[in-house]
C-alpha angles and dihedrals in degrees: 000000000000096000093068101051087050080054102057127077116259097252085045089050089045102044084047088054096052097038080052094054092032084063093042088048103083108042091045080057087044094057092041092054094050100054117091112213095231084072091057093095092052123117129178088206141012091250106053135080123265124258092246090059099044083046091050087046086056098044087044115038082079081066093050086059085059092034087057091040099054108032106016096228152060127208110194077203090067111016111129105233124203111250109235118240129137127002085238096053078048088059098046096038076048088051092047094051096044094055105048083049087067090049104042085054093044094058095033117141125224088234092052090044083047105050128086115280108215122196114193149185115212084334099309111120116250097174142344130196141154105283095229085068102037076054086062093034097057099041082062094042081055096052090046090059097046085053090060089051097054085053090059097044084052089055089042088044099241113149120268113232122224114263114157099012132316125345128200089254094047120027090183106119 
């Protein structure tokens, strides 16, 4: 996969990547606007994460995109999280970061697709890569998560948007 997005000139692997988030856009907002937030504590095992936090994944990991664009790196350590209140705060906040992603893609520079992506913890180094594929990366890290949502709103029998093409809750395609 990576080598052709090394292939491709820096505005076609731009415009791919918004067009990318642009499709992904409605059905992450139609998720958000369905999930109450008296289900954010609901999990469907022990070991898995509640229902607010996977909400709150799907409404921020536009944010990382601007985050890795402007500054080049994440600390977990750091990193300003959005307080979760209420699920229409979690649209909004979704609708903010959402926006300035576009715009952080759409005036991206080759030298900041070019440079070293870092993602810490307390200032030690996870994981680096080049940002033009942690941009790919995280689109798909943000449609994972939203997966898993639309598993948790089945089993809390919240109707399940379209996304690909038709569910069993909207056969709209």
């Amino acid at each position: 996969m990576y080598q052709k997005l090394y292939a491709m000139e820096k505005n076609e692997l731009i415009s791919a990547y918004v067009k990318e988030l642009q499709a992904e856009y409605t059905a992450s907002k139609k998720c958000l606007e369905r999930i109450s937030e008296s289900l954010y504590e609901y999990k469907p095992h022990p070991r898995s994460t509640n229902m607010g936090y996977l909400s709150l994944l799907v409404a921020e990991i536009p944010k990382w995109l601007t985050v890795m664009i402007d500054k080049g790196e994440i600390d977990f350590a750091t990193y300003d999280h959005f307080e979760l209140t209420t699920a229409q705060d979690l649209v909004a906040h979704f609708e903010e970061n959402f926006q300035a992603a576009v715009k952080s893609l759409e005036t991206v520079t080759e030298e900041q697709l070019e440079r070293t992506f870092y993602l810490k913890n307390n200032g030690e180094v996870v994981y680096e890569i080049k940002t033009r594929d942690n941009i790919a990366e995280t689109i798909n890290h943000w449609v994972h998560h939203r997966g898993q949502l639309t598993v948790y709103m089945r089993l809390n029998d919240i109707p399940v948007p379209s996304i690909y093409g038709p569910s069993a809750d909207d056969r709209q395609f």
